[in-house]
DSSP file (Angstrom, degrees, kcal/mol; ACC not computed):
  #  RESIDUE AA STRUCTURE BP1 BP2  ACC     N-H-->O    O-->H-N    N-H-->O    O-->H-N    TCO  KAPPA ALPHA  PHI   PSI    X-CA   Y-CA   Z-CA
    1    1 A X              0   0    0      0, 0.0     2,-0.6     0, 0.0     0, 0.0   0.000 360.0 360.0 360.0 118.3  123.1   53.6  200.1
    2    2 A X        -     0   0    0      2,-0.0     2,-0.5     1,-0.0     0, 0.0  -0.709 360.0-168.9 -80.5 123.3  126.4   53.8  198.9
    3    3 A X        -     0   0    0     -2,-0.6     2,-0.7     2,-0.0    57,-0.1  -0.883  12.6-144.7-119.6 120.2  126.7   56.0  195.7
    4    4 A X        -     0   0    0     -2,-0.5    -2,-0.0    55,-0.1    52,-0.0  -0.699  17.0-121.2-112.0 131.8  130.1   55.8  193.7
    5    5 A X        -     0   0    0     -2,-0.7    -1,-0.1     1,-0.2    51,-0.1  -0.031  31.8-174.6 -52.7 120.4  131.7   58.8  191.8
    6    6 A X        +     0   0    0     49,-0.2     2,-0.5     1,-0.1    -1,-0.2   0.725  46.6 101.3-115.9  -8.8  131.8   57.4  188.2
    7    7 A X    >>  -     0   0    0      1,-0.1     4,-2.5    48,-0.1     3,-0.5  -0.823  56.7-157.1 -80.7 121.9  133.7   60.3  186.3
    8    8 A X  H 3> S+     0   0    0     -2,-0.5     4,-1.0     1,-0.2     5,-0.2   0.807  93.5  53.4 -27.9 -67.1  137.2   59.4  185.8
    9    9 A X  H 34 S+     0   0    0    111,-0.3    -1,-0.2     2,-0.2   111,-0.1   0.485 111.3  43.9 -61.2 -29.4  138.1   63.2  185.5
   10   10 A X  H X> S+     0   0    0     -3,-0.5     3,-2.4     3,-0.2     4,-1.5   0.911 118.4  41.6-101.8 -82.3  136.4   64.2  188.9
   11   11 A X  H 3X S+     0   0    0     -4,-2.5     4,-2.9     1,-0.2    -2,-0.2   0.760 119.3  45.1 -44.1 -21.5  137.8   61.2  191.1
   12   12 A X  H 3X S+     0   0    0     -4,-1.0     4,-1.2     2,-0.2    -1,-0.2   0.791 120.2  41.1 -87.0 -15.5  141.5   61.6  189.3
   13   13 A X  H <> S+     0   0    0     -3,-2.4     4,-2.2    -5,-0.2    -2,-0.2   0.853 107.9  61.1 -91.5 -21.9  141.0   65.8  189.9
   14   14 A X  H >X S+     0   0    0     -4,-1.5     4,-0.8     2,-0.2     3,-0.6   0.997 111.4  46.3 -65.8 -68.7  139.3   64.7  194.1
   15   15 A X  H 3X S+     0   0    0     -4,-2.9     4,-0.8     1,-0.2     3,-0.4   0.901 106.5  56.7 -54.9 -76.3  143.4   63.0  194.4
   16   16 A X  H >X S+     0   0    0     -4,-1.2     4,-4.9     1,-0.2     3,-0.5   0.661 109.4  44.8  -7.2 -61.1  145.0   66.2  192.9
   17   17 A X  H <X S+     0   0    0     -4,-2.2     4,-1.5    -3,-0.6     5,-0.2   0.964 108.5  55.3 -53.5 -65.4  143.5   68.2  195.6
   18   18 A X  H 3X S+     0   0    0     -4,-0.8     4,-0.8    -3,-0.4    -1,-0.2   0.527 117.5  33.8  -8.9 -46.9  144.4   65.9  198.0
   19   19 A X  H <X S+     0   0    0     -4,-0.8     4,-2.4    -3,-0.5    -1,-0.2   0.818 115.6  56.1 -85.7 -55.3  148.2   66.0  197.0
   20   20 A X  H  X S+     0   0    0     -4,-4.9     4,-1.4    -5,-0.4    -2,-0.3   0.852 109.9  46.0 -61.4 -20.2  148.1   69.5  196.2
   21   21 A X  H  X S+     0   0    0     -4,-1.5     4,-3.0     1,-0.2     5,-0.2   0.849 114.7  46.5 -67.5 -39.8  146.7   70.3  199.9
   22   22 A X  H  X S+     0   0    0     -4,-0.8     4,-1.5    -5,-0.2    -1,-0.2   0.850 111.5  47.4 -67.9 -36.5  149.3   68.1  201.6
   23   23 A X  H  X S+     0   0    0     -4,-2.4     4,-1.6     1,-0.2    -2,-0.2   0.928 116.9  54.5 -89.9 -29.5  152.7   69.6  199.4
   24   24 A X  H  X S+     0   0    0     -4,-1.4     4,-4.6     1,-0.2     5,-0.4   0.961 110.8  39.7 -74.1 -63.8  150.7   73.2  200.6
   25   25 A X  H  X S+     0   0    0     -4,-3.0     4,-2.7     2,-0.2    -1,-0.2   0.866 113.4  55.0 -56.7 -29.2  150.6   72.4  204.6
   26   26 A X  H  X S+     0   0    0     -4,-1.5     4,-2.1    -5,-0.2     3,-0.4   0.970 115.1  41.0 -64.9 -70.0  154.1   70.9  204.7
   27   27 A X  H  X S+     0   0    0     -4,-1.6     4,-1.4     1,-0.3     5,-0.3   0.820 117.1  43.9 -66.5 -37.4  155.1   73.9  203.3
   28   28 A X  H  X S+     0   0    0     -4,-4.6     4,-1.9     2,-0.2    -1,-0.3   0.899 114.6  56.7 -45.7 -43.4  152.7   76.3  205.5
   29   29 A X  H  X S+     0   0    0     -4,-2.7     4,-0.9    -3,-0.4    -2,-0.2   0.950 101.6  54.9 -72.5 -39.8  153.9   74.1  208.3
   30   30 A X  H >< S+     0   0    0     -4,-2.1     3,-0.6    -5,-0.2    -1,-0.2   0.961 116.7  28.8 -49.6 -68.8  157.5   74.9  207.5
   31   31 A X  H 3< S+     0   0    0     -4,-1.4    -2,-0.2     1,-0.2    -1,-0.2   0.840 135.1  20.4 -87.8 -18.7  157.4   78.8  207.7
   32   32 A X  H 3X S-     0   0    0     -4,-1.9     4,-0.9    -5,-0.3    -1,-0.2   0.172 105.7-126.5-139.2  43.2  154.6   79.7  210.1
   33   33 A X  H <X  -     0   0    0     -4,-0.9     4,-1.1    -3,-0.6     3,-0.4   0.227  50.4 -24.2  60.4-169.0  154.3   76.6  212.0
   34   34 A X  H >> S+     0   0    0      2,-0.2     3,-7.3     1,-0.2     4,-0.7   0.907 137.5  46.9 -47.5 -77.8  151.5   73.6  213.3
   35   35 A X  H 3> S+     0   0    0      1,-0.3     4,-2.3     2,-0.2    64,-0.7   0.685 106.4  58.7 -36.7 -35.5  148.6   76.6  212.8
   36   36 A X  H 3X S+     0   0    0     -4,-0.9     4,-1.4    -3,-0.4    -1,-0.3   0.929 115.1  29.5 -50.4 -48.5  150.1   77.4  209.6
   37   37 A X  H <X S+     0   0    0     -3,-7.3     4,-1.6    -4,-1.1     5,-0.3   0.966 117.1  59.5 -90.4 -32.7  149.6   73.6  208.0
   38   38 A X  H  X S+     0   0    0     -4,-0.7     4,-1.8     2,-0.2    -1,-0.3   0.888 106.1  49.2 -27.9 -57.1  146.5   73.3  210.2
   39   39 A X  H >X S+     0   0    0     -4,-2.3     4,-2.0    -5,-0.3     3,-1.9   0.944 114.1  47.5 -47.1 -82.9  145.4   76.5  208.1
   40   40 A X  H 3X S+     0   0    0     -4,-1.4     4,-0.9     1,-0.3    -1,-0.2   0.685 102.2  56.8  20.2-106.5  146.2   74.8  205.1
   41   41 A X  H 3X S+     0   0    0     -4,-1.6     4,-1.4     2,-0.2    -1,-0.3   0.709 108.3  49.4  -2.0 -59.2  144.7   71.8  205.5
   42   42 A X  H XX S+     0   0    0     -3,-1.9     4,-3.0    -4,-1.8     3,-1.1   0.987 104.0  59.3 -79.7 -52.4  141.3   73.5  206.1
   43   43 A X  H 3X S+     0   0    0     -4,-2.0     4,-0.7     1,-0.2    -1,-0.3   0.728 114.3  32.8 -45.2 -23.9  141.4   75.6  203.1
   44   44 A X  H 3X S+     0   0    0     -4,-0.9     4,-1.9    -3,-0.2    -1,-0.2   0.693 112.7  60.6 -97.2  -4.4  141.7   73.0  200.7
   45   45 A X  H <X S+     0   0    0     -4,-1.4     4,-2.3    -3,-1.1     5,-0.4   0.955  99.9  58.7 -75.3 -53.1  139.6   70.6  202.8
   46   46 A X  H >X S+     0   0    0     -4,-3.0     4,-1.3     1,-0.2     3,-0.6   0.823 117.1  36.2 -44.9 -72.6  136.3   73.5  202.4
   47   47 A X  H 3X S+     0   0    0     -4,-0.7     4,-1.8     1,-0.3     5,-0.5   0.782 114.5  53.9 -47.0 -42.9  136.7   73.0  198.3
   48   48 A X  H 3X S+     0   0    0     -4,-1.9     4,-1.2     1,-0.2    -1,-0.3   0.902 112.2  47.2 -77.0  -5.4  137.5   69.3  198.5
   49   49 A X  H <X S+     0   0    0     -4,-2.3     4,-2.8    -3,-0.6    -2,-0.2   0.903 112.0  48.6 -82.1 -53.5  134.2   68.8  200.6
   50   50 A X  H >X S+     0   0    0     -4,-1.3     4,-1.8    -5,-0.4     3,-1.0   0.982 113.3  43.7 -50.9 -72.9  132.4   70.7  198.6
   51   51 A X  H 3X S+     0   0    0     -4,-1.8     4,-5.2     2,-0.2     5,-0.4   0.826 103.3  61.3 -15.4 -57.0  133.4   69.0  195.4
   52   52 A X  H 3X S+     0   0    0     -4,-1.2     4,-3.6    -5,-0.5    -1,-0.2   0.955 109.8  46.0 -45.6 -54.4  133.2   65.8  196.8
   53   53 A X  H <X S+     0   0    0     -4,-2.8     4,-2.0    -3,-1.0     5,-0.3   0.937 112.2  52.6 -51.3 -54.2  129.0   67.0  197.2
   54   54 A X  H  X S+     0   0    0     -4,-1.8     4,-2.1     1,-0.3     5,-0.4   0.937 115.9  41.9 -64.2 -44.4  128.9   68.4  193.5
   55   55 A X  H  X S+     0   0    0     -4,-5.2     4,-2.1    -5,-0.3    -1,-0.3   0.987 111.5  47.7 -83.9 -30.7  130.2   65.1  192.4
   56   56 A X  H  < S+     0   0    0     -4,-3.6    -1,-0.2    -5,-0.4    -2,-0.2   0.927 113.3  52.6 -64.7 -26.1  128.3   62.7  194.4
   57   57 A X  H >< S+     0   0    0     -4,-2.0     3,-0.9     1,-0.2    -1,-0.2   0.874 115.1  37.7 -87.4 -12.6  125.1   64.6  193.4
   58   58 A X  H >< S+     0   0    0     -4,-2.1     3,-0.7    -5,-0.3    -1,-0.2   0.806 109.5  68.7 -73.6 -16.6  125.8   64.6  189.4
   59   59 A X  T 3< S+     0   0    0     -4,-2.1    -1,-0.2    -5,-0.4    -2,-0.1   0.550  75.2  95.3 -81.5   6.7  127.1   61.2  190.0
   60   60 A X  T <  S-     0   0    0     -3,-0.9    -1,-0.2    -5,-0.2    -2,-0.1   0.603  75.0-142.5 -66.9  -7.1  123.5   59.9  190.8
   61   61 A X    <   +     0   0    0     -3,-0.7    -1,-0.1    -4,-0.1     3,-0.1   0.112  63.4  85.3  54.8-179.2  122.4   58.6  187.7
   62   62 A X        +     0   0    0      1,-0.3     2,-0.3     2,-0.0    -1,-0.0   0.616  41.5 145.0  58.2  26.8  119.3   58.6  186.2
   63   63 A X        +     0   0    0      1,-0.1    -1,-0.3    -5,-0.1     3,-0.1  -0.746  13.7 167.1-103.9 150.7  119.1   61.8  184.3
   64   64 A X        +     0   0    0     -2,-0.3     2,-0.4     1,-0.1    -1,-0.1   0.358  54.7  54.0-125.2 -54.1  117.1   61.2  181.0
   65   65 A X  S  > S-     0   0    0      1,-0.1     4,-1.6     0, 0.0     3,-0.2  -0.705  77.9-123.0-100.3 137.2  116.4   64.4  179.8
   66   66 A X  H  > S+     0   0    0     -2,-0.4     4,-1.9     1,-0.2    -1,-0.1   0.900 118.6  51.6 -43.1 -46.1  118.5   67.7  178.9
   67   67 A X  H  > S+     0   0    0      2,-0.2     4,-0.8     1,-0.2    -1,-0.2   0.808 108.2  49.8 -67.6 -36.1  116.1   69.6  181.5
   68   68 A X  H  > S+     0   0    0     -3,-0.2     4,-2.4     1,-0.2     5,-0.3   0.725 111.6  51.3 -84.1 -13.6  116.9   66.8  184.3
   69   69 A X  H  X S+     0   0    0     -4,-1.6     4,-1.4     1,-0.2    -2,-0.2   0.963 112.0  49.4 -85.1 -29.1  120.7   67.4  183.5
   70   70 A X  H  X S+     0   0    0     -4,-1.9     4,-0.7    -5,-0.2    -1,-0.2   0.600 110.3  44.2 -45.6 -32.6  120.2   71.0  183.9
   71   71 A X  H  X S+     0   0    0     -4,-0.8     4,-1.7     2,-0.2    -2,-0.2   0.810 108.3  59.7 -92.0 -31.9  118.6   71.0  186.8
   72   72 A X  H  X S+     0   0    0     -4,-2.4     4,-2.9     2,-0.2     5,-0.2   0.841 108.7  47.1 -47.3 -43.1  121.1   68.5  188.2
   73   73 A X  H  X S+     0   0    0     -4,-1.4     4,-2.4    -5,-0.3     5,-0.2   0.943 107.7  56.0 -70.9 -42.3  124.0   71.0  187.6
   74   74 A X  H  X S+     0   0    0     -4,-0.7     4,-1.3     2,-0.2    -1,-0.2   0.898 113.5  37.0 -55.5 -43.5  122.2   73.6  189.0
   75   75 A X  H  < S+     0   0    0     -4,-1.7     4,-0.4     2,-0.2     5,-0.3   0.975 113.5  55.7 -64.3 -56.6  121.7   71.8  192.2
   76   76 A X  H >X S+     0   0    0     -4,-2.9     3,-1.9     2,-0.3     4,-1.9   0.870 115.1  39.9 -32.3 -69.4  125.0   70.2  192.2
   77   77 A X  H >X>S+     0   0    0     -4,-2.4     3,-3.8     1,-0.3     4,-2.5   0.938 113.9  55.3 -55.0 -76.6  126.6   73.8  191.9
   78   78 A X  H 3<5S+     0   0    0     -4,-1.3    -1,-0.3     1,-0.3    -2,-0.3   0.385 111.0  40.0 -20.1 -20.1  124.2   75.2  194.2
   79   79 A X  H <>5S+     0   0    0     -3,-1.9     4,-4.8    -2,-0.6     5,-0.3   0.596 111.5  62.8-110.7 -41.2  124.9   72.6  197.3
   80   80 A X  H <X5S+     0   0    0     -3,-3.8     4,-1.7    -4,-1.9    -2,-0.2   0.952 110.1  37.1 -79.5 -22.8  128.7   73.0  196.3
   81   81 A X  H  X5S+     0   0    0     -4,-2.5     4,-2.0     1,-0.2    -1,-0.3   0.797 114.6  50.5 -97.5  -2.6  128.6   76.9  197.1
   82   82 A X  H >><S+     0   0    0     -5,-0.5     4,-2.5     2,-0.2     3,-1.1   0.933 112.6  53.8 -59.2 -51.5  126.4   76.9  200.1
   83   83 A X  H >X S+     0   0    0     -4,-4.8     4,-2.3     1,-0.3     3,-1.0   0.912 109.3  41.1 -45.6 -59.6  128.7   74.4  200.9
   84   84 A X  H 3X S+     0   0    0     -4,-1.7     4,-1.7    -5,-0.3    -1,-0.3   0.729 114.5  54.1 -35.9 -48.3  131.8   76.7  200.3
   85   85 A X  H <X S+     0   0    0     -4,-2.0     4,-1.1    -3,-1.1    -1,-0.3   0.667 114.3  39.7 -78.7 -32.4  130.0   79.8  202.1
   86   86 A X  H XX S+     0   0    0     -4,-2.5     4,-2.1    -3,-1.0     3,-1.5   0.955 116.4  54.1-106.6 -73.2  129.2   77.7  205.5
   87   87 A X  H 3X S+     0   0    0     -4,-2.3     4,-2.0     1,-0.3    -3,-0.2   0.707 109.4  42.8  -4.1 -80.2  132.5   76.1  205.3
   88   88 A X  H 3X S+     0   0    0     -4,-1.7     4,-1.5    -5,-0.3    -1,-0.3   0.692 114.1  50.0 -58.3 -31.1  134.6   79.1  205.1
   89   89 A X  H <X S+     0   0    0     -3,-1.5     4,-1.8    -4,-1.1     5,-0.4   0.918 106.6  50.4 -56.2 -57.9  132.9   80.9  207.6
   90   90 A X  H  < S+     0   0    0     -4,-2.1     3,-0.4    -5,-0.2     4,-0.4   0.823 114.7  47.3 -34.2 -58.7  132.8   78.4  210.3
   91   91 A X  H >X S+     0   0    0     -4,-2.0     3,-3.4     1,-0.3     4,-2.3   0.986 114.0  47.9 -77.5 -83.6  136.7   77.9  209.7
   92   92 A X  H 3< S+     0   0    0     -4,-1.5    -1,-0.3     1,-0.3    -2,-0.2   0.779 122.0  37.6 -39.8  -8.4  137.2   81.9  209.8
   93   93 A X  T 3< S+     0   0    0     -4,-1.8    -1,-0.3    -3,-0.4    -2,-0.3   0.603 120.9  36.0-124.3   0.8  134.9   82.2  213.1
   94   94 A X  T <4 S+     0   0    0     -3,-3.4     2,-0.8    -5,-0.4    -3,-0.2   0.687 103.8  66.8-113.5 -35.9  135.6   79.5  215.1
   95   95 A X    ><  +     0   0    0     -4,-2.3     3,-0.7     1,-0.2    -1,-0.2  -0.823  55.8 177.6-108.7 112.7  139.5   78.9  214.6
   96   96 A X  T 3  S+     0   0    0     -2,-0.8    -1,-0.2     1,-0.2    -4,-0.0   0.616  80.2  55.0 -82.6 -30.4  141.0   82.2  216.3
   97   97 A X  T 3  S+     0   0    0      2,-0.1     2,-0.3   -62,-0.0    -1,-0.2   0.055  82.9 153.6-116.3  27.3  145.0   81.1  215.7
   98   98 A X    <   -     0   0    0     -3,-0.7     2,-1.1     1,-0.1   -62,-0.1  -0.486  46.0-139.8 -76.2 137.6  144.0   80.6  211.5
   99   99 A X     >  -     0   0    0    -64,-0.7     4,-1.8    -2,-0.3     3,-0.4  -0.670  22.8-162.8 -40.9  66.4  147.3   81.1  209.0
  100  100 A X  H  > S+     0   0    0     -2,-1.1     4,-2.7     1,-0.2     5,-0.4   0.924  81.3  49.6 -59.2 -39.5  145.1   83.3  206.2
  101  101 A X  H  > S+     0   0    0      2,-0.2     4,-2.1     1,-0.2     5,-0.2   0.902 108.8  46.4 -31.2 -51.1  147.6   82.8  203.6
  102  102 A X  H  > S+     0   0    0     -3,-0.4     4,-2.9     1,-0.2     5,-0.2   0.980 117.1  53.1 -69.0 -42.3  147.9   79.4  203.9
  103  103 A X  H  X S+     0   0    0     -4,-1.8     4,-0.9     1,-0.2     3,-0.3   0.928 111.8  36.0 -24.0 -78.7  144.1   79.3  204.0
  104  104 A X  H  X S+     0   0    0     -4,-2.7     4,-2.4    -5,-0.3    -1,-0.2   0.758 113.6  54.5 -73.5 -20.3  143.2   80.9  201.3
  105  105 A X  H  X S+     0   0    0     -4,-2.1     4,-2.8    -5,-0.4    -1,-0.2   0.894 113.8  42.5-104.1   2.3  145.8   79.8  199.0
  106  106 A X  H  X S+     0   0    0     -4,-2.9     4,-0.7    -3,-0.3    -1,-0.3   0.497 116.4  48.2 -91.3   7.0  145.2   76.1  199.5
  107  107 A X  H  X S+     0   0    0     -4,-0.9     4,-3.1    -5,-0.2    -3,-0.2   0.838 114.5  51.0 -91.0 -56.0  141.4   77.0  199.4
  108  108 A X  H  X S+     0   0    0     -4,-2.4     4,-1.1     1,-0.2    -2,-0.2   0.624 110.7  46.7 -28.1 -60.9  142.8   78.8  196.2
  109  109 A X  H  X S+     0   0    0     -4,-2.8     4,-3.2     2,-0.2     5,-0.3   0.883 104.9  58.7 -35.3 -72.9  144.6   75.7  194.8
  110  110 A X  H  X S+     0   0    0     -4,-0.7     4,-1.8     1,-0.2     5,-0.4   0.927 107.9  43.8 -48.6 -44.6  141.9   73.4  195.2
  111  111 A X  H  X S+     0   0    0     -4,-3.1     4,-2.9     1,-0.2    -1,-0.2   0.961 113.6  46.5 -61.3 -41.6  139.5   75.3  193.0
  112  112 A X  H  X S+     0   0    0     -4,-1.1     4,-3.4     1,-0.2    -1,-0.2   0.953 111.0  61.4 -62.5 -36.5  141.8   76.1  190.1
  113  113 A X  H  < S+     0   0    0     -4,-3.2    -1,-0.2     1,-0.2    -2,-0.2   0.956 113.2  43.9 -44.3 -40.4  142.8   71.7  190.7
  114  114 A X  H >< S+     0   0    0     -4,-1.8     3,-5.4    -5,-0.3    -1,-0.2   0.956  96.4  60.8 -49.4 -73.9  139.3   71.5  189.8
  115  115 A X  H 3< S+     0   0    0     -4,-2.9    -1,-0.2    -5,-0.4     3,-0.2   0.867  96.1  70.3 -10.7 -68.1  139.0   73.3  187.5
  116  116 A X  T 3X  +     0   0    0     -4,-3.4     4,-0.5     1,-0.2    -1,-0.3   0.405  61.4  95.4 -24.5 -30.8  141.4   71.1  185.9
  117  117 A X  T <4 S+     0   0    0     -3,-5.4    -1,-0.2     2,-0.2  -108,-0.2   0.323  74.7  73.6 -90.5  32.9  139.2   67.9  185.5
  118  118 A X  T  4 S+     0   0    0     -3,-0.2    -1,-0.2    -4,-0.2    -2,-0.1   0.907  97.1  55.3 -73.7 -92.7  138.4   69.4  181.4
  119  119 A X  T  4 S+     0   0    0     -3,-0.3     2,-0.6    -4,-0.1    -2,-0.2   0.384  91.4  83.7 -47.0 -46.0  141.8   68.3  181.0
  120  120 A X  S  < S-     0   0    0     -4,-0.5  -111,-0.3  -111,-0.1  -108,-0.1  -0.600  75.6-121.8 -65.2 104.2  141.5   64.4  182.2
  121  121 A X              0   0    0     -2,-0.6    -2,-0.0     1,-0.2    -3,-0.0  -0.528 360.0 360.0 -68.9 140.3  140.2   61.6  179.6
  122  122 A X              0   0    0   -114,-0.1    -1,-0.2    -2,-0.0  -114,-0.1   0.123 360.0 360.0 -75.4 360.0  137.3   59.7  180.4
């Protein structure tokens, strides 16, 4: 079943990350090398992944009620920081050669990008 992200403001704010992640590893990649944009890369990846979950599950349709829309955000959000928590670990425990700057301030970037989709007309 294919399910397609139908806020404007969350698919236009999913590119933003996307752009902001890339201008972040070129420039990671530039002063502390491949591991550097590699680094990069992964931090904003952990947030856009996540996101991606928060939107596909709000995107689901069928919510009726004020109580199902509640509960929807609640999951949504819930999923998106498990997501965030298992993410970030893995990254920090598995990849030995990791950049933490670049990490964390493209993980950093991506949230505030998010953040951002207030800001977008529907």
């Amino acid at each position: 079943m294919l399910v397609k992200i139908t806020s404007k403001p969350i698919r236009t704010v999913l590119r933003w990350q996307i752009i902001a992640t890339v201008v972040i590893a070129a420039g990671a990649g530039f002063w502390s090398g491949w591991h550097g944009a590699v680094s990069a890369v992964l931090g904003g990846s952990i947030n856009q992944i996540a996101d991606l979950a928060y939107a596909l599950l709000i995107s689901g349709g069928g919510i009726r009620t004020a109580g199902n829309t509640l509960r929807t955000l609640f999951r949504a959000e819930g999923a998106r920081i498990l997501l965030i928590v298992l993410l970030l670990g893995g990254v920090l425990t598995t990849y030995k050669e990791v950049i933490h700057p670049a990490l964390f301030l493209s993980f950093v970037v991506s949230v505030l990008v998010f953040r951002a989709a207030i800001l977008v007309k529907e």
